[in-house]
Biotite code that builds the C-alpha atoms (Angstrom):
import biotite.structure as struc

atoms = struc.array([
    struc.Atom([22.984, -30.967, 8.875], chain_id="A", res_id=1, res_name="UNK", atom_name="CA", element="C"),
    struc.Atom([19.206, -31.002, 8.147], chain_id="A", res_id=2, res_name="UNK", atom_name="CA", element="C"),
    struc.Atom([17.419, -31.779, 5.109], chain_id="A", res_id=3, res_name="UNK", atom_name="CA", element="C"),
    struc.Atom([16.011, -27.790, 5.093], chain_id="A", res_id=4, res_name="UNK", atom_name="CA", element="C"),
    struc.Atom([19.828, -27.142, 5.801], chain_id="A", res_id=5, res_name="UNK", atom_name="CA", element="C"),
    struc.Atom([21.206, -29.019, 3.100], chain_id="A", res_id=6, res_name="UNK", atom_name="CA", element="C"),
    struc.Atom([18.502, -27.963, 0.571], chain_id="A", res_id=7, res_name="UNK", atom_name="CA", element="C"),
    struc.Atom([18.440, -24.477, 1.907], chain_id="A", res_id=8, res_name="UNK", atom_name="CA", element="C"),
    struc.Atom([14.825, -24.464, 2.527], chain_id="A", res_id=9, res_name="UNK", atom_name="CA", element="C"),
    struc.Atom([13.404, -22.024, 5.084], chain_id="A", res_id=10, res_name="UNK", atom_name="CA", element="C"),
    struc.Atom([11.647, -22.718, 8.080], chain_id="A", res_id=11, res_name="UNK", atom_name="CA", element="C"),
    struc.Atom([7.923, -22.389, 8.095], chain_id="A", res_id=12, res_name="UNK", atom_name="CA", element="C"),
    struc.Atom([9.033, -19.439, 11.353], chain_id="A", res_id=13, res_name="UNK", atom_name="CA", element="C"),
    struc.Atom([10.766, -17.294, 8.901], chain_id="A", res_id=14, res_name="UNK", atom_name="CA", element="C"),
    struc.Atom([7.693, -15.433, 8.629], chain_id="A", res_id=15, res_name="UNK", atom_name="CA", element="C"),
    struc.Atom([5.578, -13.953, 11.226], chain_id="A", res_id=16, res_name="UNK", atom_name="CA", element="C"),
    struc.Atom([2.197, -14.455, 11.495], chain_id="A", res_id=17, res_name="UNK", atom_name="CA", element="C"),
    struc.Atom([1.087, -11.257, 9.954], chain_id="A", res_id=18, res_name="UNK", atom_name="CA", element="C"),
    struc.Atom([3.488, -11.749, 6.923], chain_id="A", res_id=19, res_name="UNK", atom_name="CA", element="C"),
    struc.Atom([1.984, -15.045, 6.683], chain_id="A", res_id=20, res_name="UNK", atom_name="CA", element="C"),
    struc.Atom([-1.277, -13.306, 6.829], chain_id="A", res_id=21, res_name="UNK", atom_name="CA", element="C"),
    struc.Atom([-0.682, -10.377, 4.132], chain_id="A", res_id=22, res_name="UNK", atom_name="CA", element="C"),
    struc.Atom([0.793, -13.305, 1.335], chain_id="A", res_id=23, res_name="UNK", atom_name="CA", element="C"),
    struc.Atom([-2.972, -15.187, 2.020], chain_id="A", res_id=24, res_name="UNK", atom_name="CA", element="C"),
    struc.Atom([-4.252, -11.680, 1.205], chain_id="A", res_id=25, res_name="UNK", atom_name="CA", element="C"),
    struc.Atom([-2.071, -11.292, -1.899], chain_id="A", res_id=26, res_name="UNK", atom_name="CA", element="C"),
    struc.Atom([-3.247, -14.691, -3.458], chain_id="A", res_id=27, res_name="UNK", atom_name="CA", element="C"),
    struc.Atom([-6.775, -14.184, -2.618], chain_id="A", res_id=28, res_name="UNK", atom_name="CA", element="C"),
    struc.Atom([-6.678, -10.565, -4.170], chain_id="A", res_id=29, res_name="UNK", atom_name="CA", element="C"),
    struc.Atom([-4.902, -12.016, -7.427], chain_id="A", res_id=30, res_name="UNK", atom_name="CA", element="C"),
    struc.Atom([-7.359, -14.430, -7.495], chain_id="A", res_id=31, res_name="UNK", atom_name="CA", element="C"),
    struc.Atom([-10.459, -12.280, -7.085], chain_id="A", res_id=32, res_name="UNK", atom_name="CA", element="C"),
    struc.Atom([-8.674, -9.902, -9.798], chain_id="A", res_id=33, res_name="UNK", atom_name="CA", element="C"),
    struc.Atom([-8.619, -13.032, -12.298], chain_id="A", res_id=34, res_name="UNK", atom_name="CA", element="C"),
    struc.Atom([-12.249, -13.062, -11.890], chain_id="A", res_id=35, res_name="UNK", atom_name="CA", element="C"),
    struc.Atom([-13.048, -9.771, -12.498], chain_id="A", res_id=36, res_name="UNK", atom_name="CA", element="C"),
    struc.Atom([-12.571, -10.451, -16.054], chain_id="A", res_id=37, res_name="UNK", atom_name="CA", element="C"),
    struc.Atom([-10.940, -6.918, -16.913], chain_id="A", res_id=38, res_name="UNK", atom_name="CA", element="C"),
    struc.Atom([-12.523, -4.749, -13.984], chain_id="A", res_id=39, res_name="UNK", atom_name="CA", element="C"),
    struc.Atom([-9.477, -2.680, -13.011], chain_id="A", res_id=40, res_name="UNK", atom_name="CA", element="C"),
    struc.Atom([-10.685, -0.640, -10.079], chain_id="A", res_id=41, res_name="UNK", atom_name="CA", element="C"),
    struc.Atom([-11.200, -2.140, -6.590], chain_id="A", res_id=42, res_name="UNK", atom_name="CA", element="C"),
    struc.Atom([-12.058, 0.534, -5.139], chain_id="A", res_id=43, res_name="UNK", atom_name="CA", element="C"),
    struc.Atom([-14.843, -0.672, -3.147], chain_id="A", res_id=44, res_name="UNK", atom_name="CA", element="C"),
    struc.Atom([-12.205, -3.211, -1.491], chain_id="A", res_id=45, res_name="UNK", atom_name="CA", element="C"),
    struc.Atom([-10.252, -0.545, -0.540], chain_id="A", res_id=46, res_name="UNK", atom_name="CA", element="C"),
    struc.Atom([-12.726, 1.341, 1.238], chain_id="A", res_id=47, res_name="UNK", atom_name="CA", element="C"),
    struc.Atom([-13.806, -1.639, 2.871], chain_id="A", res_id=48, res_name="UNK", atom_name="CA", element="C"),
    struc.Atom([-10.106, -2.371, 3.564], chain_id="A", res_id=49, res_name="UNK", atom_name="CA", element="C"),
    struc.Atom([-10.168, 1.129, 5.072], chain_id="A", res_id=50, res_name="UNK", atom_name="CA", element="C"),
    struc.Atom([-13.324, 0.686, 6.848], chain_id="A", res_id=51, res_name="UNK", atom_name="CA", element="C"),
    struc.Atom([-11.755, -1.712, 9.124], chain_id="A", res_id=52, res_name="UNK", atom_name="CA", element="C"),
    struc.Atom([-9.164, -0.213, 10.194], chain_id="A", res_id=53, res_name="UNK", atom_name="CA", element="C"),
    struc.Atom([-8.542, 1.404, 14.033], chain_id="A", res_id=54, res_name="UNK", atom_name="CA", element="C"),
    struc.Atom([-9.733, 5.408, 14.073], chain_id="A", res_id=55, res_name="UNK", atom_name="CA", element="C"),
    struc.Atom([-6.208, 7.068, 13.951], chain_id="A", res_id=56, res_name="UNK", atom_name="CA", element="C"),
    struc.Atom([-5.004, 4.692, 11.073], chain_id="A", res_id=57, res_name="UNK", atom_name="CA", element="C"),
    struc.Atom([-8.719, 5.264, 9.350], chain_id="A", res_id=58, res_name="UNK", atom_name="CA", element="C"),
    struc.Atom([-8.143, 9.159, 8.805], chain_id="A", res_id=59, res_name="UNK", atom_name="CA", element="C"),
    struc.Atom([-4.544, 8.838, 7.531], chain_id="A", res_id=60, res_name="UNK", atom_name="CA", element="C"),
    struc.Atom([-5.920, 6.531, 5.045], chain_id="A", res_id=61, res_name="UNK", atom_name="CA", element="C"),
    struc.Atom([-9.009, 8.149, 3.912], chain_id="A", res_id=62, res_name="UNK", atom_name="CA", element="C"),
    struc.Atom([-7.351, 11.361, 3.718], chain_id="A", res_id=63, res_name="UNK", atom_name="CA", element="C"),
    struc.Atom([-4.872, 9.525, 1.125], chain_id="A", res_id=64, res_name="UNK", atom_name="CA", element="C"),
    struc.Atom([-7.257, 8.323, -0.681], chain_id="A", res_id=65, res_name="UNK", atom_name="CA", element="C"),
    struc.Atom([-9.372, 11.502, -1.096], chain_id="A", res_id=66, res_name="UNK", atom_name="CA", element="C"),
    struc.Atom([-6.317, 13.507, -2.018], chain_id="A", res_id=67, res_name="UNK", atom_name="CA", element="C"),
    struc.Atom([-5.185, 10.951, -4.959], chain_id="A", res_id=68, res_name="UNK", atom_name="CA", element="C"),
    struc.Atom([-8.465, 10.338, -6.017], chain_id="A", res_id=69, res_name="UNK", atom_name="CA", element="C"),
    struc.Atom([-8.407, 14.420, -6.026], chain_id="A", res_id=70, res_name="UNK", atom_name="CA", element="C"),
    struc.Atom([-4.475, 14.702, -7.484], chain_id="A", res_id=71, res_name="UNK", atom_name="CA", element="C"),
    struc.Atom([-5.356, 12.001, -10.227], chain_id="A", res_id=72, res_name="UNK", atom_name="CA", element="C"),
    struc.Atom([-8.430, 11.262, -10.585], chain_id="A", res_id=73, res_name="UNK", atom_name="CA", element="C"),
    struc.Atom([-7.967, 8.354, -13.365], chain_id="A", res_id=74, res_name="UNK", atom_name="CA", element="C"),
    struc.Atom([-6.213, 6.885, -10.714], chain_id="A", res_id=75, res_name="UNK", atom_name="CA", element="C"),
    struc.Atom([-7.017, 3.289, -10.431], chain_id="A", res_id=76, res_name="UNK", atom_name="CA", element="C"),
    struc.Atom([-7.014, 1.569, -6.699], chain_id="A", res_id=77, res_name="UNK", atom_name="CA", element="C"),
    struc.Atom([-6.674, -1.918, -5.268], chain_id="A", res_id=78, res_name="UNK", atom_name="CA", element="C"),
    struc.Atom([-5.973, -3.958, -2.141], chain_id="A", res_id=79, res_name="UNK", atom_name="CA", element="C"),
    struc.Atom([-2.260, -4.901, -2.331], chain_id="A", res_id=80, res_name="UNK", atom_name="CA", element="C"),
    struc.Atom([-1.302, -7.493, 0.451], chain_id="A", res_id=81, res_name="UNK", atom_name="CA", element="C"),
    struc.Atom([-4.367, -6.479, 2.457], chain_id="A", res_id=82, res_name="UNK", atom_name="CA", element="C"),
    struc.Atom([-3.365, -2.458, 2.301], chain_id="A", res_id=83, res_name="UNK", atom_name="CA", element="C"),
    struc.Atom([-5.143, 0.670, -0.128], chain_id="A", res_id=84, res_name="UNK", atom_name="CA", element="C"),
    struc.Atom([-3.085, 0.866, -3.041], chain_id="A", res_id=85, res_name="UNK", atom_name="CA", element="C"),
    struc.Atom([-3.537, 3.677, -6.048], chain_id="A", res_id=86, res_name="UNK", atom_name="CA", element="C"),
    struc.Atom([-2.056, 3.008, -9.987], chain_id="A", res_id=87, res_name="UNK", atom_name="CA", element="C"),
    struc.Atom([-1.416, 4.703, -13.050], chain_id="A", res_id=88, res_name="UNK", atom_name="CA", element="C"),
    struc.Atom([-1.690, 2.489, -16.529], chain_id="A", res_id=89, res_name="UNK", atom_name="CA", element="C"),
    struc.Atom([-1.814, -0.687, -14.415], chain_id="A", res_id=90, res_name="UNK", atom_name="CA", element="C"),
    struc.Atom([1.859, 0.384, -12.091], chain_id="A", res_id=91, res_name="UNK", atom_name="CA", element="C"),
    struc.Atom([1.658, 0.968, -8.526], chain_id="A", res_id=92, res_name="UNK", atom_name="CA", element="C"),
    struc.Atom([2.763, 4.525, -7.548], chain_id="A", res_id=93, res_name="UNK", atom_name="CA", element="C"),
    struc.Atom([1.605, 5.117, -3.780], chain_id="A", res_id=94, res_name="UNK", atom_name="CA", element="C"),
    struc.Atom([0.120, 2.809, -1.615], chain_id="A", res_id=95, res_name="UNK", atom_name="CA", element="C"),
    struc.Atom([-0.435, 2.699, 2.333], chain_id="A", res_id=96, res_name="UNK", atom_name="CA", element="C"),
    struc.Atom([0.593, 0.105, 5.225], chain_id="A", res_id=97, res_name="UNK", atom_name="CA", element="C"),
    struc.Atom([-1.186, 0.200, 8.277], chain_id="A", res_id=98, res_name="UNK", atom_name="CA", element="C"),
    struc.Atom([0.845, 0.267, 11.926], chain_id="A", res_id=99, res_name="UNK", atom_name="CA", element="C"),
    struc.Atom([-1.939, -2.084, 13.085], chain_id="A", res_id=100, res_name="UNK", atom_name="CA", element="C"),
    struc.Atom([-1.875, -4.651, 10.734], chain_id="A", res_id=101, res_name="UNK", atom_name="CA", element="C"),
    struc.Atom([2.448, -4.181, 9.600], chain_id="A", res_id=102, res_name="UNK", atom_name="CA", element="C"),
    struc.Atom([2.983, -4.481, 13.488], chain_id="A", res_id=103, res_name="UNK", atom_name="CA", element="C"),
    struc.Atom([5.086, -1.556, 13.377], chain_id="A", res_id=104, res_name="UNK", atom_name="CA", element="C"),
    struc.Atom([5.720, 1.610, 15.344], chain_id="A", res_id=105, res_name="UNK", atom_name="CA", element="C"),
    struc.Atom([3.873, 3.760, 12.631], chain_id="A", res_id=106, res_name="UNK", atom_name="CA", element="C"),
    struc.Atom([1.845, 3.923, 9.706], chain_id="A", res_id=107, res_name="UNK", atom_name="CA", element="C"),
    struc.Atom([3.338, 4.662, 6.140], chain_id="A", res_id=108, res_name="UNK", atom_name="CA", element="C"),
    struc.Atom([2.423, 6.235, 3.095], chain_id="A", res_id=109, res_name="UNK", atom_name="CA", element="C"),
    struc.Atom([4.853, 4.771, 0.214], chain_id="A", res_id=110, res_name="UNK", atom_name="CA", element="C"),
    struc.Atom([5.808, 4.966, -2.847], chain_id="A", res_id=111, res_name="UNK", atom_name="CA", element="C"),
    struc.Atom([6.458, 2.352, -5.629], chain_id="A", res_id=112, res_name="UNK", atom_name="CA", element="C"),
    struc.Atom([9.089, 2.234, -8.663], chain_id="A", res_id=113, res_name="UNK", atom_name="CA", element="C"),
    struc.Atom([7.067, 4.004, -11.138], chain_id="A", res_id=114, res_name="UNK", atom_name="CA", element="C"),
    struc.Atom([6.239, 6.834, -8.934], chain_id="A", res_id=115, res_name="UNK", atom_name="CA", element="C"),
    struc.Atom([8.405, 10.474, -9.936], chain_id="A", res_id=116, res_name="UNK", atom_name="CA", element="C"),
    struc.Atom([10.493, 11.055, -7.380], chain_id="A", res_id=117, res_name="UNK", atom_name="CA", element="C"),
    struc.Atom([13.884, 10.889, -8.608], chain_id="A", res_id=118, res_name="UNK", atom_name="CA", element="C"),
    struc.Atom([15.815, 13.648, -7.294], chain_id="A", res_id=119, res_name="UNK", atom_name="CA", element="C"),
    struc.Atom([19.271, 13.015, -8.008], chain_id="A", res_id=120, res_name="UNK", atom_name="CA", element="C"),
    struc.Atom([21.053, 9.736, -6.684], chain_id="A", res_id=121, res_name="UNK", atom_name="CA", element="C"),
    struc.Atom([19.115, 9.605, -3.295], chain_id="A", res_id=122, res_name="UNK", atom_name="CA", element="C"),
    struc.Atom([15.457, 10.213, -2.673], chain_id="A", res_id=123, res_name="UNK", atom_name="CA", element="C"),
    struc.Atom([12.704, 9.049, -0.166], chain_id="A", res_id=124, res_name="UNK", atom_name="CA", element="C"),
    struc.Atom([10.037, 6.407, -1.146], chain_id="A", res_id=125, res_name="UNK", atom_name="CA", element="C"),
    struc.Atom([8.460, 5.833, 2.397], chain_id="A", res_id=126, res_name="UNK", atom_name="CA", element="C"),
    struc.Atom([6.896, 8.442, 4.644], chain_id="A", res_id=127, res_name="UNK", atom_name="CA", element="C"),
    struc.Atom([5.829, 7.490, 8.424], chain_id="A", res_id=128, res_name="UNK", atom_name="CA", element="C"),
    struc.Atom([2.584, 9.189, 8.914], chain_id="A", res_id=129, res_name="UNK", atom_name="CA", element="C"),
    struc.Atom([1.059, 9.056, 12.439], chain_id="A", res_id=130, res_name="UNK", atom_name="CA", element="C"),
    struc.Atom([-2.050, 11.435, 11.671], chain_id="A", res_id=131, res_name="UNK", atom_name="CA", element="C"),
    struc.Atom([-3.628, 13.225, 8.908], chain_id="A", res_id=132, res_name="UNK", atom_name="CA", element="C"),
    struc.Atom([-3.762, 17.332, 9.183], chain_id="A", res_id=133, res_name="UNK", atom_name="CA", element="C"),
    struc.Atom([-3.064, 19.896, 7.123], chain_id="A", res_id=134, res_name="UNK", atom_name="CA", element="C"),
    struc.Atom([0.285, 20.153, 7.018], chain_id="A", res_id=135, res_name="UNK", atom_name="CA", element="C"),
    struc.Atom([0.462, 16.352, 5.960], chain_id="A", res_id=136, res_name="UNK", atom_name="CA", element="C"),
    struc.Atom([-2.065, 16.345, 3.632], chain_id="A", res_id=137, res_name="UNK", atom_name="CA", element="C"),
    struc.Atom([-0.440, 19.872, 2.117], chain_id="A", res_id=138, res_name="UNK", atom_name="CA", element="C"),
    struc.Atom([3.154, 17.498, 1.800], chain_id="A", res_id=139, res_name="UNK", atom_name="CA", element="C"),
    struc.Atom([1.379, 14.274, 0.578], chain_id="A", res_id=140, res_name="UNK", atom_name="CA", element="C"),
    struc.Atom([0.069, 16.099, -2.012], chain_id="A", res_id=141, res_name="UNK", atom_name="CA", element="C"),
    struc.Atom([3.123, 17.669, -3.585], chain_id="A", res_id=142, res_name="UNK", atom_name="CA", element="C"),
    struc.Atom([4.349, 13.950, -3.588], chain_id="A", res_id=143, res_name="UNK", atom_name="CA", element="C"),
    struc.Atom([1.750, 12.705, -5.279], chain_id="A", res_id=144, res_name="UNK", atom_name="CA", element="C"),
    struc.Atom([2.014, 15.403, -7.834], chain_id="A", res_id=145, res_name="UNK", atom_name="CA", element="C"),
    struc.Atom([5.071, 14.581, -8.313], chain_id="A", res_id=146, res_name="UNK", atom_name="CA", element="C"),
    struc.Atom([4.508, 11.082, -8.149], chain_id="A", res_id=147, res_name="UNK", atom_name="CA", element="C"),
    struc.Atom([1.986, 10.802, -11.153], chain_id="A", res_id=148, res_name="UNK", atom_name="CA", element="C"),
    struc.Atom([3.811, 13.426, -13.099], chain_id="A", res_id=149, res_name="UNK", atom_name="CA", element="C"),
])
């Protein structure tokens, strides 16, 4: 048995290289936040976060954040692991993961704990989204209504 065995340490391969990426992103966005010195929106991150992004991912996630910033306009927003992310009082309700940078088959728009959508013992908290029309953006927004209920 190894020393990682026997002390049940983790390889440094447990995580891929964009995981690996994403937790740099989440330290260097806590640490920017501690240095805001009680700014609470980041919104200019987030659009540059969005900026970035490929075409097709670009106008799922500006359409999100157009219709929260429309749904709940108090809304606060922030980079969270390298992704758009939208609060009420300080709690993550919705946020978005790009296919690009997850390395997954599609792009989602998600949901955190303190979003309302309880509806009964089972409910959805993760939506894949590969474009923005009307029909999505109609759908999104009833969640979102929902969610900052």
């Amino acid at each position: 048995m190894t020393t990682s065995e026997s002390t049940g340490a983790r390889s440094s391969e447990v995580f891929s290289d964009y995981e690996k990426q994403a937790m740099k992103e989440r330290a260097a966005e806590l640490k920017a936040q501690s240095g805001r010195r009680g700014k609470k929106d980041g919104e200019a991150d987030v659009l540059a976060k969005i900026a970035e992004m490929p075409a097709d991912e670009r106008a799922i996630a500006e359409g999100l954040h157009a219709l929260v910033k429309e749904v709940h306009p108090t809304s606060t927003c922030k980079t969270w692991y390298g992704m758009p992310a939208y609060q009420r009082d300080g709690r993550t309700i919705v946020f978005f993961q790009s296919a690009t940078k997850m390395q997954t088959r599609y792009s989602t728009v998600a949901f955190d704990g303190a979003a309302n959508l309880d509806d009964g013992p089972m409910w959805p908290t993760s939506f894949a989204v590969t474009r923005w029309d009307d029909a999505v953006a109609a759908r999104v927004r009833e969640l979102l209504e929902r969610a900052f209920s």
